[in-house]
C-alpha positions as a Markdown table, in Angstrom:
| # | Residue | x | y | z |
|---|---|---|---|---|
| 1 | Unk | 95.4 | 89.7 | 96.2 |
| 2 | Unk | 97.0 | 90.1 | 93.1 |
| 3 | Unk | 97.8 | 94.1 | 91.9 |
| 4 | Unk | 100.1 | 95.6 | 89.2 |
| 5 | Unk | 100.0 | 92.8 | 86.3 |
| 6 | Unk | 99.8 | 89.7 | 88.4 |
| 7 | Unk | 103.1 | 91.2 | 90.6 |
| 8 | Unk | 102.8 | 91.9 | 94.5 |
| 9 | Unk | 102.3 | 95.0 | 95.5 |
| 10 | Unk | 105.8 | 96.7 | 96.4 |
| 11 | Unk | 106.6 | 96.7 | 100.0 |
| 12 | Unk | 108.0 | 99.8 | 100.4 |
| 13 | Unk | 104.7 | 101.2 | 99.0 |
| 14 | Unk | 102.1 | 99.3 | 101.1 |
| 15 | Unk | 104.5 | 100.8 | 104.0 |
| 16 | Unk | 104.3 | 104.3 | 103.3 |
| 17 | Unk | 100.5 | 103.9 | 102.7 |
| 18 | Unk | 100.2 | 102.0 | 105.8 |
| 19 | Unk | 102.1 | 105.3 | 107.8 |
| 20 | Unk | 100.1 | 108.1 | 105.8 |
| 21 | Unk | 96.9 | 106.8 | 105.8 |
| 22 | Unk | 96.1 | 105.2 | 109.2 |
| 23 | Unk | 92.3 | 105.8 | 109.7 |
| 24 | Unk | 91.7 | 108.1 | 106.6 |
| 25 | Unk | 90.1 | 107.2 | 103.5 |
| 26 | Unk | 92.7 | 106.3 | 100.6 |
| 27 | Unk | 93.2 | 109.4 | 98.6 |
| 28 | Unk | 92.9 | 108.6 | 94.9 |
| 29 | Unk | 95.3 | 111.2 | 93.9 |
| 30 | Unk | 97.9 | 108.5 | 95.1 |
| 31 | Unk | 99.3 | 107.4 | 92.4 |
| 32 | Unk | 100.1 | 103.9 | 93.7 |
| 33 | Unk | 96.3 | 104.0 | 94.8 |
| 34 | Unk | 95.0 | 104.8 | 91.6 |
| 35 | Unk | 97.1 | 102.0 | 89.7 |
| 36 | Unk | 96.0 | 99.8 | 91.9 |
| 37 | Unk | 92.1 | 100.6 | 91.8 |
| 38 | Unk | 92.2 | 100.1 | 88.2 |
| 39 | Unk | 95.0 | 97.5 | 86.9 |
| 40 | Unk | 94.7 | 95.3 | 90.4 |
| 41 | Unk | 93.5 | 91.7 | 89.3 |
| 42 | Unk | 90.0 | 91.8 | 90.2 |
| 43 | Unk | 86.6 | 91.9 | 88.3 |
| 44 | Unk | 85.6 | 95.3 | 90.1 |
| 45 | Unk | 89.1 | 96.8 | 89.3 |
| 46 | Unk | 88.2 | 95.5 | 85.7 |
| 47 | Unk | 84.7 | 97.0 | 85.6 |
| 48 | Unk | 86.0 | 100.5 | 87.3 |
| 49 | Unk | 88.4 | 100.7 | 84.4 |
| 50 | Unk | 86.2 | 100.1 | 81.5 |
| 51 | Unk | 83.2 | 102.5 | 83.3 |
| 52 | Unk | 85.6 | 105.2 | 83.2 |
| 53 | Unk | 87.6 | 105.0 | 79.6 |
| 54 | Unk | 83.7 | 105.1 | 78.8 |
| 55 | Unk | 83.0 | 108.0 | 80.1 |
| 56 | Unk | 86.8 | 109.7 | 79.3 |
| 57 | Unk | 86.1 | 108.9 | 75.4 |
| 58 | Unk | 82.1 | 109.0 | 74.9 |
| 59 | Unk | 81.7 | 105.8 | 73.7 |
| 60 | Unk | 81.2 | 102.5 | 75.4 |
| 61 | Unk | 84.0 | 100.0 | 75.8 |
| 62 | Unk | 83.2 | 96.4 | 75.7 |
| 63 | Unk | 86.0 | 94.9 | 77.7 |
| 64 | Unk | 90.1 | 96.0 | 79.1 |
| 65 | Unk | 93.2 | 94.7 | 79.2 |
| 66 | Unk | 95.7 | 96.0 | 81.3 |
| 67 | Unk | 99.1 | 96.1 | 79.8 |
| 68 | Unk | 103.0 | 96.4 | 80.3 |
| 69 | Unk | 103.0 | 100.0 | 82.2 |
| 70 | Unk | 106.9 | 100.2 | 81.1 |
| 71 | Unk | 107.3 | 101.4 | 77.6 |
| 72 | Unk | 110.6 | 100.0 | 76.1 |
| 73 | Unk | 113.0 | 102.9 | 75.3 |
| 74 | Unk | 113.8 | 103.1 | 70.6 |
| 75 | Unk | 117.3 | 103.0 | 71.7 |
| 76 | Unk | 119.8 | 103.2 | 74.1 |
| 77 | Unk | 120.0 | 106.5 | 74.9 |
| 78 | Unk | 115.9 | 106.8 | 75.2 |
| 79 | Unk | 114.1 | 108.0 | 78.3 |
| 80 | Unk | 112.2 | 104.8 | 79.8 |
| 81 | Unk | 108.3 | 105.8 | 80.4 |
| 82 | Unk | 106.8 | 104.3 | 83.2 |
| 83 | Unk | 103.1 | 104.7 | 82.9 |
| 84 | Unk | 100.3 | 104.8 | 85.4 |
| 85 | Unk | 97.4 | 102.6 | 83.6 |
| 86 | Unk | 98.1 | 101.4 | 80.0 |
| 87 | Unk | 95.2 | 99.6 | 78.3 |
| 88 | Unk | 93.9 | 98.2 | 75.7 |
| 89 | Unk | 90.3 | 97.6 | 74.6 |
| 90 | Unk | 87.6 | 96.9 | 72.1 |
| 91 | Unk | 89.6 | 96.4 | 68.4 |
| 92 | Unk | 92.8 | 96.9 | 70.2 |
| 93 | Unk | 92.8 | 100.5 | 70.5 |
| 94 | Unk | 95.0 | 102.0 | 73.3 |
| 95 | Unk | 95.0 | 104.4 | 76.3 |
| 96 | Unk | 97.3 | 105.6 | 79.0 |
| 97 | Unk | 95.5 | 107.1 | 82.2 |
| 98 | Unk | 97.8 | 109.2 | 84.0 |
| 99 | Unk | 97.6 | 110.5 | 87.8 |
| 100 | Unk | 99.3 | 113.9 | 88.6 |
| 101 | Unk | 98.5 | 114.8 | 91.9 |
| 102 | Unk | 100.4 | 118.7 | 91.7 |
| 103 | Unk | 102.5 | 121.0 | 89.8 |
| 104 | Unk | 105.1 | 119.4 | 88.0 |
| 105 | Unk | 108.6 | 120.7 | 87.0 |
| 106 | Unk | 108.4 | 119.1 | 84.1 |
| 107 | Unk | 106.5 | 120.1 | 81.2 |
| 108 | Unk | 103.6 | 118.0 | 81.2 |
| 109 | Unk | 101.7 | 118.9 | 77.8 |
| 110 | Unk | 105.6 | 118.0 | 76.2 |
| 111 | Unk | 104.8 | 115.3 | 78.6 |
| 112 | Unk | 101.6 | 114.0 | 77.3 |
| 113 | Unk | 102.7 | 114.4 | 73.5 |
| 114 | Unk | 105.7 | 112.1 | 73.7 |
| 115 | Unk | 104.0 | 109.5 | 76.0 |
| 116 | Unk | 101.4 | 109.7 | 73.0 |
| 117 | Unk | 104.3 | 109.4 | 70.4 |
| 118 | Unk | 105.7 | 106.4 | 72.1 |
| 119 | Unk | 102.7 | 104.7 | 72.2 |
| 120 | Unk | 101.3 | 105.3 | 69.1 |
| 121 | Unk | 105.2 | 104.0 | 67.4 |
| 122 | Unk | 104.8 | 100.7 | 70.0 |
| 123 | Unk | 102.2 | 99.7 | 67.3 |
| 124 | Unk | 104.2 | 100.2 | 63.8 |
| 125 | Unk | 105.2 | 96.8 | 62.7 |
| 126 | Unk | 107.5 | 95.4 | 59.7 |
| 127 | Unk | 105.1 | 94.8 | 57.1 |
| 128 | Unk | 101.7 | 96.0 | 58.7 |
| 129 | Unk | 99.9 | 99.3 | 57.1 |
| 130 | Unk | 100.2 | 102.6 | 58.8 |
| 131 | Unk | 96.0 | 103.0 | 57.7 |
| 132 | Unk | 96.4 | 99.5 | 60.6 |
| 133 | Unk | 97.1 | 101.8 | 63.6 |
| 134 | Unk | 95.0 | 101.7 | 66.3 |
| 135 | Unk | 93.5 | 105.3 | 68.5 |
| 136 | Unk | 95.9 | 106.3 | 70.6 |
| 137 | Unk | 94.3 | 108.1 | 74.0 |
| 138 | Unk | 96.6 | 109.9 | 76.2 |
| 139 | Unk | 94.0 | 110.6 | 79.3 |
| 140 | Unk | 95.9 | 113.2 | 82.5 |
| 141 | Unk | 93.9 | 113.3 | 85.8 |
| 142 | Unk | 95.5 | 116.3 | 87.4 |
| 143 | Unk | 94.9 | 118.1 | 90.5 |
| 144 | Unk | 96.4 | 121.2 | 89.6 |
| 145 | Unk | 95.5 | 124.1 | 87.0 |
| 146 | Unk | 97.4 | 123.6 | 83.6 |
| 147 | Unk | 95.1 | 125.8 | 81.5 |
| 148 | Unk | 95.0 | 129.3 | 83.5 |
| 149 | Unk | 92.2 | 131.5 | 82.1 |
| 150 | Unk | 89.5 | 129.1 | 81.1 |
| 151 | Unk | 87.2 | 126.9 | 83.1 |
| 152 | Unk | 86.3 | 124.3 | 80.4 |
| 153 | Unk | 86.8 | 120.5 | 81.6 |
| 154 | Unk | 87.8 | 118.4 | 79.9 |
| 155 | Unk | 90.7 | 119.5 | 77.1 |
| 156 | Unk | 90.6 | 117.2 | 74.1 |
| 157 | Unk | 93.5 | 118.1 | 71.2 |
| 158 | Unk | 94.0 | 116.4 | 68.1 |
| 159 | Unk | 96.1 | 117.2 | 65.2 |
| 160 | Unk | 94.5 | 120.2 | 63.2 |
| 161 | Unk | 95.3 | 122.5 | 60.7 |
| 162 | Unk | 96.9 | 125.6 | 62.0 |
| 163 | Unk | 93.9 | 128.0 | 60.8 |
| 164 | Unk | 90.7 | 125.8 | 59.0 |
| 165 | Unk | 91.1 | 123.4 | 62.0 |
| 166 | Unk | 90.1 | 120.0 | 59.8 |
| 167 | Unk | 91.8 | 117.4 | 61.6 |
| 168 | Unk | 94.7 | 115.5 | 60.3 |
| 169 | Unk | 94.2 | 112.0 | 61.8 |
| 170 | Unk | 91.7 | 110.3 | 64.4 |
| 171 | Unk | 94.5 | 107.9 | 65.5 |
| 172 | Unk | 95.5 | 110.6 | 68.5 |
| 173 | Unk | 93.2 | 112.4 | 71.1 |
| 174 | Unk | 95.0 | 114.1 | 74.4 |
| 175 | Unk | 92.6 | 114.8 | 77.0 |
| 176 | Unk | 93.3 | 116.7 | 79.7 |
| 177 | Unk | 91.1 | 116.8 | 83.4 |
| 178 | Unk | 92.1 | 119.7 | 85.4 |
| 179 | Unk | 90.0 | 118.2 | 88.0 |
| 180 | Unk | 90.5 | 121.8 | 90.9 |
| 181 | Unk | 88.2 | 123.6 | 88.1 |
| 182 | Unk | 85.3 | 121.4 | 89.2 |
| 183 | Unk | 85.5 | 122.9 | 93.0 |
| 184 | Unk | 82.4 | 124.6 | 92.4 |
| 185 | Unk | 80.3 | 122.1 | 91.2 |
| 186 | Unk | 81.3 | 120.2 | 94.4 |
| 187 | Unk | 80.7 | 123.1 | 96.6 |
| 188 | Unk | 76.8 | 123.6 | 94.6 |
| 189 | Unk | 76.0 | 120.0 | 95.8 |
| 190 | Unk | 77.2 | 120.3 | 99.1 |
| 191 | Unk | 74.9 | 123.5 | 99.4 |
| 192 | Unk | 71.8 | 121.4 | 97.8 |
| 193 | Unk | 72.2 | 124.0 | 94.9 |
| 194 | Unk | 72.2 | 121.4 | 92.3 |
| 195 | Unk | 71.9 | 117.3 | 92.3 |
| 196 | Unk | 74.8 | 114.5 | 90.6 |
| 197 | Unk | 71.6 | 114.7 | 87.2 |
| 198 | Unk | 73.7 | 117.7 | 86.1 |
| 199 | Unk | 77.2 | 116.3 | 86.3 |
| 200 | Unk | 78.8 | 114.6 | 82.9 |
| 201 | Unk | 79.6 | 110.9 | 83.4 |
| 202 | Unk | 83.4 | 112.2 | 83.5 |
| 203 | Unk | 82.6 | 115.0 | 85.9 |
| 204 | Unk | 81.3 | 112.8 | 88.2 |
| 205 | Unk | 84.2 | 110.2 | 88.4 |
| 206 | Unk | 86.9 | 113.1 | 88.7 |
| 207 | Unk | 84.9 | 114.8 | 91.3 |
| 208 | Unk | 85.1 | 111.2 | 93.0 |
| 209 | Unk | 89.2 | 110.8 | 92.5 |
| 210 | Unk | 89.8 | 114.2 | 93.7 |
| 211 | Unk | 87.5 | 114.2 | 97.0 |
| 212 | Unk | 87.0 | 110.7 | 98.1 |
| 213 | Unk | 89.2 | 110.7 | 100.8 |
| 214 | Unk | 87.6 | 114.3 | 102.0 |
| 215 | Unk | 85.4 | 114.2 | 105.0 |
| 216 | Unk | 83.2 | 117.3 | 103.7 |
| 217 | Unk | 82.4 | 115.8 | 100.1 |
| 218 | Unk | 81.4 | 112.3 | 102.2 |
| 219 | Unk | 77.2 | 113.1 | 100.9 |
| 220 | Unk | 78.5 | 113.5 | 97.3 |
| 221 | Unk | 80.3 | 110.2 | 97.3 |
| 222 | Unk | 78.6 | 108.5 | 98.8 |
| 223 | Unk | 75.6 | 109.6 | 96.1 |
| 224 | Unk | 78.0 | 108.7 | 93.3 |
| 225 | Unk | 78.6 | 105.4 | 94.9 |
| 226 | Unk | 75.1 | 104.7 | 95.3 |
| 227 | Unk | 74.1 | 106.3 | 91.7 |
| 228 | Unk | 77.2 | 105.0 | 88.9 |
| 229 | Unk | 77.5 | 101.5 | 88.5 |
| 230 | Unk | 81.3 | 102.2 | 87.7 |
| 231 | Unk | 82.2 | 104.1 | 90.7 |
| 232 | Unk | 80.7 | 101.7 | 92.7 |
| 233 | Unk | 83.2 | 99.1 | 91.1 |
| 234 | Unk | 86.0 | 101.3 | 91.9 |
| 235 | Unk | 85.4 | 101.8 | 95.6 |
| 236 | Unk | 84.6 | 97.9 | 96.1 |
| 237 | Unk | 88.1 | 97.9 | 94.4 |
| 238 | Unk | 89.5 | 100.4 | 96.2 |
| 239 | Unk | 87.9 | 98.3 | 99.6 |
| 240 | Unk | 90.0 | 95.4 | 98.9 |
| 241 | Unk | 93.3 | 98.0 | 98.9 |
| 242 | Unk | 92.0 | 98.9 | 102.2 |
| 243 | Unk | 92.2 | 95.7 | 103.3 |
| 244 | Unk | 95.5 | 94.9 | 102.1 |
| 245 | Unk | 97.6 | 97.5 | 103.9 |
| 246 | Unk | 95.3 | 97.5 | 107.2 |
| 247 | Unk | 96.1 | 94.3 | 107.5 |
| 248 | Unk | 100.3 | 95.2 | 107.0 |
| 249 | Unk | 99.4 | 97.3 | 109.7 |
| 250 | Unk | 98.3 | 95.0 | 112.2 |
| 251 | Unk | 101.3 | 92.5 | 111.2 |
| 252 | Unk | 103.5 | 96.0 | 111.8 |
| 253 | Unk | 101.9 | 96.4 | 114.8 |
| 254 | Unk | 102.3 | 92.9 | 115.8 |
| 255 | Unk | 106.2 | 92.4 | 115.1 |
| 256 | Unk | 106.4 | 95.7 | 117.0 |
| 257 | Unk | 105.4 | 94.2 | 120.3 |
| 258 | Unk | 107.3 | 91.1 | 119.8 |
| 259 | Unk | 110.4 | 93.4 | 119.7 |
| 260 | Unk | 109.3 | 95.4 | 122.5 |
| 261 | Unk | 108.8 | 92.4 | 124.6 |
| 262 | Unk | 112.0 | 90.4 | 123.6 |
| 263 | Unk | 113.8 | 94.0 | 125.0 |
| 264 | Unk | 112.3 | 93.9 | 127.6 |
| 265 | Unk | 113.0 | 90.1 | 128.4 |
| 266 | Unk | 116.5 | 91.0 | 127.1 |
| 267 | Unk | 116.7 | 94.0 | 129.4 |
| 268 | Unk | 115.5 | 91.8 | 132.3 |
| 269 | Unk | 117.7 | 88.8 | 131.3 |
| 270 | Unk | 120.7 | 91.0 | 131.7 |
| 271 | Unk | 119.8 | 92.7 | 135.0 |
| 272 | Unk | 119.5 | 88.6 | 136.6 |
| 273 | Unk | 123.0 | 87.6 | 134.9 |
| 274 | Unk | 124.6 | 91.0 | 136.0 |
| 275 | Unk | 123.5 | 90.7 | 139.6 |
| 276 | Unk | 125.0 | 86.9 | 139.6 |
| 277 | Unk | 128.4 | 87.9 | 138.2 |
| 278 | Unk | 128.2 | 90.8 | 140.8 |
| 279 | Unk | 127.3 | 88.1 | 143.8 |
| 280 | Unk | 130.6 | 85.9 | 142.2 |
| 281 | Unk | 132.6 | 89.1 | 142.2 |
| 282 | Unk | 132.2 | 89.7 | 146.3 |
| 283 | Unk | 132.5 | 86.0 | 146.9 |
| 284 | Unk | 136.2 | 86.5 | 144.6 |
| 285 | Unk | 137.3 | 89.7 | 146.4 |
| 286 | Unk | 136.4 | 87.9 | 150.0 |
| 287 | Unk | 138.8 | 85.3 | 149.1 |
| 288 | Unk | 141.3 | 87.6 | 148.0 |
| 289 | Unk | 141.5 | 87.9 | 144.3 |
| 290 | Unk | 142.8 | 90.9 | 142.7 |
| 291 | Unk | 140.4 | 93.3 | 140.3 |
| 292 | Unk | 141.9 | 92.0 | 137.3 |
| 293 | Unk | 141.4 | 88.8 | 138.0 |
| 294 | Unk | 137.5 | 89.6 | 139.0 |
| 295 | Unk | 137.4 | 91.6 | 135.9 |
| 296 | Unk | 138.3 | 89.0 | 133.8 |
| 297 | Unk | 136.3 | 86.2 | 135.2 |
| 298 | Unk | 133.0 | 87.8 | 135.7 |
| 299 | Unk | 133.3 | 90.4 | 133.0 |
| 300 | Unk | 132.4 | 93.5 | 135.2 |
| 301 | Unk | 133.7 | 96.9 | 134.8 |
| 302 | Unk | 136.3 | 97.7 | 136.8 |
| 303 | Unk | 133.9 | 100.6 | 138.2 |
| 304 | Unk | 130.9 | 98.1 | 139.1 |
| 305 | Unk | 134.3 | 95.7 | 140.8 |
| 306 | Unk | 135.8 | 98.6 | 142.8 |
| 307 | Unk | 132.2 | 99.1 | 144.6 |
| 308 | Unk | 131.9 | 96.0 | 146.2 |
């Protein structure tokens, strides 16, 4: 299985997933899980990622491609950004989807500007037209309330004028999914309130990030599933994840009881080769040898010697 860009999936990662998550559904609020659902090298990973930029910007997108996640730094001194999904698609506009599973102590609308800015400069080149730059669409999941006081999902923010609000470019949208603010429209299925008919394509694939791995939202994803092409996509993607650290687990597993049994032929090994050099040690001390002498032919302690 190929994941992250034609690169194996880091070790140390498919560990911890492999400890956190035995017998639960991946959480997609994982980072490393949601990277890997939609940048691994598969056509449902492919079509998961196209289905949702879809639904993020309104408009259909014809085909991906899933780019460098490391932006390169304008000069020494720089911060390096490490992105979560960077792709590009249709006339080689751009997007970054970003994963933030709580509370940051950074600023993370500062955050989601200067990711934009980075992104947006990656494109300038020597002797090519500004009027050439390509959409820019900075795109945060988050699991935690950013905008306190409003209930609207998503934010989208452009660059406006300060009071008649005509918009400066169309080369930069910021979209922001506070995806806790859609708790109630979860909590109206689950009660047969209201069906998935009234949920926004967007709605419905945050409301599947946030509580796919929850036991108590199982009807509504598995509706979702069975309902959006896309999603389904993404959990076949997702299924293939699965697969991939279970089976770390069961080679964990395995190397774990090779090393048990190797101690415990070690331990036993021992115990047969100590009870020899005891039998040598009585045999010595019958025909007179001093400790040190025993001591230093069998190896015994001068305690186990001074029994016999």
């Amino acid at each position: 299985m190929k994941l992250f860009f034609n690169r194996p999936w880091p070790a140390r990662e498919l560990r911890r997933l492999a400890r956190e998550n035995q017998g639960k559904p991946l959480s997609i609020l994982d980072d490393v899980v949601f990277k890997t659902m939609l940048s691994a090298d598969n056509n449902e990973a492919r079509e998961a990622l196209r289905s949702l930029l879809s639904a993020c910007i309104h408009r259909e997108v014809v085909g991906v491609k899933v780019l460098n996640n490391e932006l390169l730094p304008a000069h020494l001194a720089a911060k390096t950004a490490r992105l979560d999904v960077h792709v590009t698609f249709n006339d080689g506009e751009v997007a970054d989807l970003e994963m933030q599973i709580g509370q940051s102590d950074d600023d993370l609308k500062a955050r989601a500007t200067a990711y934009t800015a980075m992104i947006q400069a990656g494109q300038v080149r020597r002797g090519k037209q500004y009027s050439e730059t390509k959409r820019v669409y900075q795109i945060f999941f988050l699991n935690c309330v950013l905008f306190k006081g409003s209930d609207k999902v998503p934010r989208r923010y452009g660059y406006r004028e300060e009071k008649e609000g005509d918009l400066l470019t169309n080369t930069v949208e910021i979209i922001f999914y506070e995806m806790p603010k859609l708790k109630q429209r979860v909590q109206d299925f689950l009660a047969g309130k209201t069906g998935t008919e009234t949920l926004q394509d967007d709605e419905k694939w945050c409301i599947y990030m946030k509580y796919r791995h929850e036991e108590q939202a199982k009807p509504l994803i598995q509706e979702l599933c069975q309902r959006e092409a896309g999603i389904m996509q993404a959990e076949k993607s997702l299924g293939k994840v699965s697969r991939s650290y279970q089976k770390y687990i069961r080679e964990m597993n395995i190397a774990k009881n090779e090393m048990e049994r190797w101690y415990k032929n070690k331990a036993a090994r021992e115990a047969g080769q100590t009870e020899k050099a005891l039998e040598i040690a009585r045999k010595m001390k019958d025909k007179g040898l001093s400790v040190a002498e025993i001591i230093d032919i069998t190896g015994l302690s001068m305690e186990a010697v001074e029994k016999l």
